[in-house]
PQR file of N, CA, C, O and H, with PARSE charges and radii, in Angstrom:
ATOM      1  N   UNK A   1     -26.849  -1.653   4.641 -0.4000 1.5000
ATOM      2  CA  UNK A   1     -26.278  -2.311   3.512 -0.0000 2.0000
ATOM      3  C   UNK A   1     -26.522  -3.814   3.607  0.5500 1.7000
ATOM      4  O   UNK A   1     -26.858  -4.497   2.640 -0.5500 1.4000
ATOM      5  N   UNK A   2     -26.331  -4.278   4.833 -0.4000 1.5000
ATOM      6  CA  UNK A   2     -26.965  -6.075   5.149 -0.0000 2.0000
ATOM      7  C   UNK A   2     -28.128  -6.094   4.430  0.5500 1.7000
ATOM      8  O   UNK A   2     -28.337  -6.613   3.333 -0.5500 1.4000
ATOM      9  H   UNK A   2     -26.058  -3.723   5.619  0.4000 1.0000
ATOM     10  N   UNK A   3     -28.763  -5.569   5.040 -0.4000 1.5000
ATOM     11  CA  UNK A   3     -30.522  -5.426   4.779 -0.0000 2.0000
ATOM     12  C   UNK A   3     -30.580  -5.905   3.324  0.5500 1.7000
ATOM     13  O   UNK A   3     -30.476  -7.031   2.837 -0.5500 1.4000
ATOM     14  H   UNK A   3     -28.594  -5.147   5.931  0.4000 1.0000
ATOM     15  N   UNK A   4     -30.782  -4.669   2.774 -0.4000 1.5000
ATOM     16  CA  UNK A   4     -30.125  -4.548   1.259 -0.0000 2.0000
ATOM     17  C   UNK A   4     -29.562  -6.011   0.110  0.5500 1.7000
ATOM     18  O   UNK A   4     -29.959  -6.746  -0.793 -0.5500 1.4000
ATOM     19  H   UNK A   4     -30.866  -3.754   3.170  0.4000 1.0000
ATOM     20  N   UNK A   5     -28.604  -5.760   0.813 -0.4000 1.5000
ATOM     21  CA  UNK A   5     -27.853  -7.181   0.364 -0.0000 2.0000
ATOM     22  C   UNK A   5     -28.406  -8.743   0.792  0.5500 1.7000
ATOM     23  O   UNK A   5     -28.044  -9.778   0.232 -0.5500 1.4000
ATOM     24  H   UNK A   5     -28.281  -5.163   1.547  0.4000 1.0000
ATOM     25  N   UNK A   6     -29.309  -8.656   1.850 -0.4000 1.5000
ATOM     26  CA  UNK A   6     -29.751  -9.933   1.950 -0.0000 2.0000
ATOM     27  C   UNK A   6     -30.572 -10.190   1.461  0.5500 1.7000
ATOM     28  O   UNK A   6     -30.853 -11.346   1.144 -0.5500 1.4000
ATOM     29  H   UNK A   6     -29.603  -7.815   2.304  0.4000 1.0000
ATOM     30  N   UNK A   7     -31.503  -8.812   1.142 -0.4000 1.5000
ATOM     31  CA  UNK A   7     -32.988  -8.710   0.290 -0.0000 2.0000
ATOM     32  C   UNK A   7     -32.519  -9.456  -1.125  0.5500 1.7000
ATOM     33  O   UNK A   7     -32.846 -10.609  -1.404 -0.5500 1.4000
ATOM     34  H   UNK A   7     -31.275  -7.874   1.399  0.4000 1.0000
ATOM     35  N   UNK A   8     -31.700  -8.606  -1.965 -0.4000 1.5000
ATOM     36  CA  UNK A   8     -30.951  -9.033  -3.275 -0.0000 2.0000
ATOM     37  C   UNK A   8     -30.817 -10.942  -2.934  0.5500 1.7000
ATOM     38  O   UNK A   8     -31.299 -11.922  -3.502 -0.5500 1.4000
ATOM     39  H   UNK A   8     -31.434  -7.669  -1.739  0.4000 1.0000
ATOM     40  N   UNK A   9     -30.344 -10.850  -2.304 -0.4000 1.5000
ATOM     41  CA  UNK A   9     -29.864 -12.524  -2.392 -0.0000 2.0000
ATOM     42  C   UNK A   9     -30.989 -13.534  -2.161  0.5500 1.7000
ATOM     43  O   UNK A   9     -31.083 -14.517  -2.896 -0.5500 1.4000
ATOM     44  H   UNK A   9     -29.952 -10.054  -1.843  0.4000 1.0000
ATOM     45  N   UNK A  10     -31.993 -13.277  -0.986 -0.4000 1.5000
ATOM     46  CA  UNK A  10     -32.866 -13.459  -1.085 -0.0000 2.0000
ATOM     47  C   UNK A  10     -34.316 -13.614  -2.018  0.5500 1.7000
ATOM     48  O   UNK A  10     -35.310 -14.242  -1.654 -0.5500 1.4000
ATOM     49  H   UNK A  10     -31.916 -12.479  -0.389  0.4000 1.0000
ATOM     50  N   UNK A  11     -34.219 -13.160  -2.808 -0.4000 1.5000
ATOM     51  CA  UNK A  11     -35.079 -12.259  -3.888 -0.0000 2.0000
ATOM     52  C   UNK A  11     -34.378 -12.685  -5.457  0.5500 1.7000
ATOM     53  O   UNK A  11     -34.877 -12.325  -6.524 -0.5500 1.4000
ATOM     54  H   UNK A  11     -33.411 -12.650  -3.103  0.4000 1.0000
ATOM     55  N   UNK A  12     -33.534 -13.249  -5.373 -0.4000 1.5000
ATOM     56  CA  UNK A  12     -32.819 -13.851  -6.248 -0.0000 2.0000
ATOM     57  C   UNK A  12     -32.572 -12.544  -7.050  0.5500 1.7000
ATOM     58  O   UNK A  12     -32.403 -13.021  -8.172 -0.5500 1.4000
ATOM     59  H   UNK A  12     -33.129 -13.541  -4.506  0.4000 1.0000
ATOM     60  N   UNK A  13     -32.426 -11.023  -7.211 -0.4000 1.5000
ATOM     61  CA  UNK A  13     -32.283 -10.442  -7.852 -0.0000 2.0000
ATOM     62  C   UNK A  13     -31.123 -10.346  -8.766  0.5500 1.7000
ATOM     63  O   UNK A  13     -29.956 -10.453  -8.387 -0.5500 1.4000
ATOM     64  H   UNK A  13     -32.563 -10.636  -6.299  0.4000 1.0000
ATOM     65  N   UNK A  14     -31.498 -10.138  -9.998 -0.4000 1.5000
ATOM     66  CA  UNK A  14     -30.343 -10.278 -10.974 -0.0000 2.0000
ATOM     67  C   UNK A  14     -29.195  -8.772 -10.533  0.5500 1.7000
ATOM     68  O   UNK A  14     -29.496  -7.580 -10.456 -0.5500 1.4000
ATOM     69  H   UNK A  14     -32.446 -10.052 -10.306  0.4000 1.0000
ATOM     70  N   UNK A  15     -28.144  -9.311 -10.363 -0.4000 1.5000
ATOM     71  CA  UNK A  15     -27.014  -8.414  -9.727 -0.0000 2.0000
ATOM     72  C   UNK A  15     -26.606  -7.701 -10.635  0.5500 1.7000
ATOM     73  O   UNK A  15     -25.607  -7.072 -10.287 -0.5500 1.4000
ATOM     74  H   UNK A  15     -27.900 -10.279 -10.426  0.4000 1.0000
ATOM     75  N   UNK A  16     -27.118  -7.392 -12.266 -0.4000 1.5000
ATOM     76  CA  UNK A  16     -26.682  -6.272 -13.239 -0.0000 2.0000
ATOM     77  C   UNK A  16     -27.606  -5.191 -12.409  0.5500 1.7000
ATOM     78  O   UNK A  16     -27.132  -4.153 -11.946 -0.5500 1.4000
ATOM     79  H   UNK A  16     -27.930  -7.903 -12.549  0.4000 1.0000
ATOM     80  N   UNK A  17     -28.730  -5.501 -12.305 -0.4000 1.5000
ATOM     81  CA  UNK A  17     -30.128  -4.643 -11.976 -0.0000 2.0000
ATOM     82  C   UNK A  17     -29.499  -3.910 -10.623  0.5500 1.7000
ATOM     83  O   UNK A  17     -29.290  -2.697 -10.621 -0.5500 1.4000
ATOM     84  H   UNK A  17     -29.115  -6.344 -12.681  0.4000 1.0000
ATOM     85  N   UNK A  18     -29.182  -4.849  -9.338 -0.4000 1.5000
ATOM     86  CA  UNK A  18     -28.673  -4.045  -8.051 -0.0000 2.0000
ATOM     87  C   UNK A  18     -27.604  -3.631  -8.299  0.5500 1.7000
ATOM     88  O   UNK A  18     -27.607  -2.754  -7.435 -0.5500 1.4000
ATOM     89  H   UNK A  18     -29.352  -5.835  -9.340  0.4000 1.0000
ATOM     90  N   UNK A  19     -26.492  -3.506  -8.855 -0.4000 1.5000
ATOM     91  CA  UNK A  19     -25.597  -2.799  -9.318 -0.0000 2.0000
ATOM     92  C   UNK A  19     -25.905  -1.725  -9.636  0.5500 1.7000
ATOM     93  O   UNK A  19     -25.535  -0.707  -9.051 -0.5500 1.4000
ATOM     94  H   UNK A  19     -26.489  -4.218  -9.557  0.4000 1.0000
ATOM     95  N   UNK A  20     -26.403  -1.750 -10.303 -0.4000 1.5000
ATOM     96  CA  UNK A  20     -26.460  -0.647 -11.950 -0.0000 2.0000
ATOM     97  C   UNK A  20     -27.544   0.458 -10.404  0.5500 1.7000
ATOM     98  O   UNK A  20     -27.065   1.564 -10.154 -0.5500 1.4000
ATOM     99  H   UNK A  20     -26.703  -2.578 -10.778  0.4000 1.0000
ATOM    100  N   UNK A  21     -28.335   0.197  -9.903 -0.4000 1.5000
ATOM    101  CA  UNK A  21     -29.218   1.150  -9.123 -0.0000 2.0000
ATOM    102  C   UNK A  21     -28.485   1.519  -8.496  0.5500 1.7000
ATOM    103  O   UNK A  21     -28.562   2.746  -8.540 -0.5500 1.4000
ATOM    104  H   UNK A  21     -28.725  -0.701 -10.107  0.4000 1.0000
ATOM    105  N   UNK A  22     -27.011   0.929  -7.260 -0.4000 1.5000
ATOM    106  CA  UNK A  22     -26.351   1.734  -6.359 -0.0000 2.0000
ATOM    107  C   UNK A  22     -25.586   1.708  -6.729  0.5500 1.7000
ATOM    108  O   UNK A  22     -25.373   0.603  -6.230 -0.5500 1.4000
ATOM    109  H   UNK A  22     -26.948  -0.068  -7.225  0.4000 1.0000
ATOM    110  N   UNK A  23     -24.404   1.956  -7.459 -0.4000 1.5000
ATOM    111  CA  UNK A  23     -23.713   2.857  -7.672 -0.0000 2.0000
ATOM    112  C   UNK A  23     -22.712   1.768  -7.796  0.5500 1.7000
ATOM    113  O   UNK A  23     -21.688   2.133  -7.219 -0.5500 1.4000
ATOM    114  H   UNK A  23     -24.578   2.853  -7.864  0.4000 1.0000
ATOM    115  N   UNK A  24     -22.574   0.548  -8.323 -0.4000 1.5000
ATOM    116  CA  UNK A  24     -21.260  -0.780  -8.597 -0.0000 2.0000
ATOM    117  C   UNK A  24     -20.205  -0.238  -7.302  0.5500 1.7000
ATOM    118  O   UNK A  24     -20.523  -0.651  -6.187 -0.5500 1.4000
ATOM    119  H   UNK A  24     -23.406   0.251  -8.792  0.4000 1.0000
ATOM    120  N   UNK A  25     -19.097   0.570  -7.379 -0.4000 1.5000
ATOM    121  CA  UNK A  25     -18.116   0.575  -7.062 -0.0000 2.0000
ATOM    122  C   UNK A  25     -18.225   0.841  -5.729  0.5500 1.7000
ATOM    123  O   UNK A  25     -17.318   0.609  -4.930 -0.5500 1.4000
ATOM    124  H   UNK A  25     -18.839   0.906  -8.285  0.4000 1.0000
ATOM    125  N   UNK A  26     -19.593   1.452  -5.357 -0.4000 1.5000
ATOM    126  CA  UNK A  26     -19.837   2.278  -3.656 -0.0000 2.0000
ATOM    127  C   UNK A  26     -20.026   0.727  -3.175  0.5500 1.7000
ATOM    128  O   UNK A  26     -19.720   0.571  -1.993 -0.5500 1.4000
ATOM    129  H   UNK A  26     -20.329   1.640  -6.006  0.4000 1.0000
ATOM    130  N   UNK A  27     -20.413  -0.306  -3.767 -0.4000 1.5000
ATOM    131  CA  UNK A  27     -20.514  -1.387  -3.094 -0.0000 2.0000
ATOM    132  C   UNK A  27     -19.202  -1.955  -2.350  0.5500 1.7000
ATOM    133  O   UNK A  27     -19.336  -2.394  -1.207 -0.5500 1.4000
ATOM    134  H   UNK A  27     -20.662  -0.180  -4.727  0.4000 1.0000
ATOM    135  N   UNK A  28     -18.140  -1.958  -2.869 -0.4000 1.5000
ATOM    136  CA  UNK A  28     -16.343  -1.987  -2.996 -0.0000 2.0000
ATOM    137  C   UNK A  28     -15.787  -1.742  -1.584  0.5500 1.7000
ATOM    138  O   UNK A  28     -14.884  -2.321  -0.979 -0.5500 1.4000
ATOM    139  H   UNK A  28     -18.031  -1.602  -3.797  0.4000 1.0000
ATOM    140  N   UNK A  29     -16.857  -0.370  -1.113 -0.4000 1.5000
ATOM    141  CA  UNK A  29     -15.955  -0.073   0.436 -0.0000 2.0000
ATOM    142  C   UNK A  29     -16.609  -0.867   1.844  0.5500 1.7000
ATOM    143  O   UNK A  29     -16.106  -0.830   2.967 -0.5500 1.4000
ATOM    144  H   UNK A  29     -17.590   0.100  -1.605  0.4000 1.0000
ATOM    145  N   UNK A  30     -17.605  -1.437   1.529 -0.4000 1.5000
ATOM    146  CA  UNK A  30     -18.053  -2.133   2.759 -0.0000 2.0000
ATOM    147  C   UNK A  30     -17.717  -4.450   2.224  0.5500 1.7000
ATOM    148  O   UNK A  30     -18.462  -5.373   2.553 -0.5500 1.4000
ATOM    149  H   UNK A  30     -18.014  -1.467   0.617  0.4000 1.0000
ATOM    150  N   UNK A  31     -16.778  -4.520   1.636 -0.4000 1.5000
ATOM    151  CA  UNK A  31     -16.312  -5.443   1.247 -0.0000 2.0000
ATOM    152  C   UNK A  31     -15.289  -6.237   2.851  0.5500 1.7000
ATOM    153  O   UNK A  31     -15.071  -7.386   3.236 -0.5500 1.4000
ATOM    154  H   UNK A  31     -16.172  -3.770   1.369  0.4000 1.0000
ATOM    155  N   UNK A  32     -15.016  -5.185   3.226 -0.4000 1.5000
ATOM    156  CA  UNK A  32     -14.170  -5.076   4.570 -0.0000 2.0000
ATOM    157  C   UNK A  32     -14.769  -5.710   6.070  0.5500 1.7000
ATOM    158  O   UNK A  32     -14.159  -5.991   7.102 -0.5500 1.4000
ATOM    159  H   UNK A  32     -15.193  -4.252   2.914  0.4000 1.0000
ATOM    160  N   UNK A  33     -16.279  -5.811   5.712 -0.4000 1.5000
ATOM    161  CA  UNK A  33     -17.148  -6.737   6.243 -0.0000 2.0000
ATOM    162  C   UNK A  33     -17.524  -7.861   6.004  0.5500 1.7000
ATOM    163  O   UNK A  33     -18.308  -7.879   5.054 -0.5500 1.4000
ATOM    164  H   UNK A  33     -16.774  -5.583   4.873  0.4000 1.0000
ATOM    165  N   UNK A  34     -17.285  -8.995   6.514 -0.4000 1.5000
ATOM    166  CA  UNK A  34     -17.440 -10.521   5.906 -0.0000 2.0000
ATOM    167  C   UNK A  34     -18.568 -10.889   5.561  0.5500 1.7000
ATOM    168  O   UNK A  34     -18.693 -11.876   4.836 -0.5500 1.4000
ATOM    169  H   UNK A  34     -16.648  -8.981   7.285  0.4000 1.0000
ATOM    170  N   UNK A  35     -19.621 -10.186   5.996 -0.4000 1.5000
ATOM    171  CA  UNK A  35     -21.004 -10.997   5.630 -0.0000 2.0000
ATOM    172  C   UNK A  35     -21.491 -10.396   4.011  0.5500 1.7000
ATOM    173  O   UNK A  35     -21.982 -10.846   2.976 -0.5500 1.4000
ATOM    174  H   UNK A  35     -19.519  -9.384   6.585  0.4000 1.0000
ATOM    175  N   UNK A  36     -20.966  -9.003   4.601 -0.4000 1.5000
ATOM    176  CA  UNK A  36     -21.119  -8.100   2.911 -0.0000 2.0000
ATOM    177  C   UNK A  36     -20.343  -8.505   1.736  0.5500 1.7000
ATOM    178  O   UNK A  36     -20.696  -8.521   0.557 -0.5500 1.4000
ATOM    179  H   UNK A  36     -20.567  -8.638   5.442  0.4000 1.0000
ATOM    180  N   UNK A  37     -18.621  -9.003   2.554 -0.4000 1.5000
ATOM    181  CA  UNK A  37     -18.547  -9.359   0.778 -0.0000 2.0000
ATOM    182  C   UNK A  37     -18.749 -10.955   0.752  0.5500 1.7000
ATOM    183  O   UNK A  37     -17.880 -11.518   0.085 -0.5500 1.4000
ATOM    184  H   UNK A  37     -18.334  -8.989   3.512  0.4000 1.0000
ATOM    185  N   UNK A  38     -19.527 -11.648   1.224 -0.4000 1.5000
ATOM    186  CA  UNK A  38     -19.860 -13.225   1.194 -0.0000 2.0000
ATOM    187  C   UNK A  38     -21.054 -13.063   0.169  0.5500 1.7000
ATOM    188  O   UNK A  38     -21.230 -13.793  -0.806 -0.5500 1.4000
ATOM    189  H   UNK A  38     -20.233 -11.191   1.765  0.4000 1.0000
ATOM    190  N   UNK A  39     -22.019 -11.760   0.621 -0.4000 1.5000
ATOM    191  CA  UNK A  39     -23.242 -11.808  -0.369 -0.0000 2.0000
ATOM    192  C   UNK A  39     -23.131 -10.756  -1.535  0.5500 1.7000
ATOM    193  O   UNK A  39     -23.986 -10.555  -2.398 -0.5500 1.4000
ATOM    194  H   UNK A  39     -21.875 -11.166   1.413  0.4000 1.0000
ATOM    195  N   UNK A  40     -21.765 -10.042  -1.383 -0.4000 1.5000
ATOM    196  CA  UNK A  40     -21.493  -9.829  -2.818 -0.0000 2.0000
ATOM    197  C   UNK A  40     -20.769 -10.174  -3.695  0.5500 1.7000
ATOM    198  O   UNK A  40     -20.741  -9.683  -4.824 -0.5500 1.4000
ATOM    199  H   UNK A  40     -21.071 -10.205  -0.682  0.4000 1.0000
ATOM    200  N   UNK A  41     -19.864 -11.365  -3.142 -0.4000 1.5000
ATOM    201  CA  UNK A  41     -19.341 -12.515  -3.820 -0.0000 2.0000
ATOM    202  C   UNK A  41     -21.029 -13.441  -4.686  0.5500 1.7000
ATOM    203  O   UNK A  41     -21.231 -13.762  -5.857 -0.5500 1.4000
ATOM    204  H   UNK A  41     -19.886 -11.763  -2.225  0.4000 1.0000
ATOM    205  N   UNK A  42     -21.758 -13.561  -3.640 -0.4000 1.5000
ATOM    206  CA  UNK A  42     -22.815 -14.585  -3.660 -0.0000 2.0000
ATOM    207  C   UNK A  42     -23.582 -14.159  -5.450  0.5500 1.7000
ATOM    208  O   UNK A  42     -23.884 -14.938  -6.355 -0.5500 1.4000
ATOM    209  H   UNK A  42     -21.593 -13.300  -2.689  0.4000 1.0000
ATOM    210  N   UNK A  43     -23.711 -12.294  -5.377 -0.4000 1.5000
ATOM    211  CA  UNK A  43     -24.540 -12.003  -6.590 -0.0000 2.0000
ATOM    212  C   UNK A  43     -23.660 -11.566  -7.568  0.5500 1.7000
ATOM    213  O   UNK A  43     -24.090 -11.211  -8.666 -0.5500 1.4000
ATOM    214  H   UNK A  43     -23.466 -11.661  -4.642  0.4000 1.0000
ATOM    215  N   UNK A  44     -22.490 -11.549  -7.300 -0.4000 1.5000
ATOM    216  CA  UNK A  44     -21.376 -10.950  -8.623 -0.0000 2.0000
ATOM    217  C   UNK A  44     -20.607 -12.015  -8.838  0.5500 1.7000
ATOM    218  O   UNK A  44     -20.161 -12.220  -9.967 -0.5500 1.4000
ATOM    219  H   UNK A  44     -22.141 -11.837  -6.408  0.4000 1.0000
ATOM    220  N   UNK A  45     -20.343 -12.836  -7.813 -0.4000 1.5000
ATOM    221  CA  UNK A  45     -19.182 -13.994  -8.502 -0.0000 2.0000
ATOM    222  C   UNK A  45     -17.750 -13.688  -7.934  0.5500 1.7000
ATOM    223  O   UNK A  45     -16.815 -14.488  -7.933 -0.5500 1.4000
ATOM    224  H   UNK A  45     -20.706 -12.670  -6.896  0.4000 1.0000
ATOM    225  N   UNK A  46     -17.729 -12.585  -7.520 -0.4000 1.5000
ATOM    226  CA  UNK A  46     -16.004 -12.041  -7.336 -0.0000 2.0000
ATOM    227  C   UNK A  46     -16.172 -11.084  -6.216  0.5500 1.7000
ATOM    228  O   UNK A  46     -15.198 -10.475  -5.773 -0.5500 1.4000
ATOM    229  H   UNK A  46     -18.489 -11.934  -7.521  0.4000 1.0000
TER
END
């Protein structure tokens, strides 16, 4: 999921696009990890 998520941030990918492919909410349970929700704060805002 790092991987993933650093690629997106990296890559400037628009975060409707990585959303919408995995599944929005499955993103939600690894939030509990600081680096994960720093870079999914980083592409969603929240």
């Amino acid at each position: 999921m790092r991987q993933a998520l650093a690629a997106a941030v990296g890559e400037a990918t628009p975060p409707l696009t990585f959303r919408a492919n995995s599944g929005g909410l499955f993103l939600e349970e690894f939030r509990s990890d600081p680096e994960i929700n720093r870079m999914l704060f980083e592409l969603y805002g929240h």
